[in-house]
Steps between C-alpha positions, in 0.01 A plus 500: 500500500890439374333256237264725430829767444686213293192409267486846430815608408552162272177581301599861441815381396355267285274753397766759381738225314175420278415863458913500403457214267203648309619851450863320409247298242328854393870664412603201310176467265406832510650819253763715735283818432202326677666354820720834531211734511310262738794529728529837449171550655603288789768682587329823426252431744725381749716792500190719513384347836854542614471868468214535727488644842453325805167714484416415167559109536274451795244706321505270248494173695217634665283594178614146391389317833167716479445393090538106654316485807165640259 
């Protein structure tokens, strides 16, 4: 099981330093009005779901975990 753990967390690191590496990539080649409005939809978002109630977050995990499991 630890290994299991370890193999995990390295390929999820691994995972989010590529992910790093190719939106670092995107800035660089990429005009600033194009990556700034894609990240200001990420953050957007995220401060959306932030702003939820407990209620309103496990609603939505639930209609999520329903749309999946069909």
């Amino acid at each position: 099981m630890a290994q299991d753990w370890k193999k995990f967390l390295d390929d999820n690191q691994k995972e989010r330093m590529a992910f790093i590496d190719k939106w670092a990539e995107y800035a660089l080649t990429h005009d600033d009005k194009d990556w700034s409005a894609q990240q200001n939809l990420i953050i957007n978002s995220a401060l959306r779901s932030c702003s939820l109630t407990k209620e309103q977050f496990l609603e939505m995990k639930k209609i999520r975990r329903l749309s999946l499991s069909s």
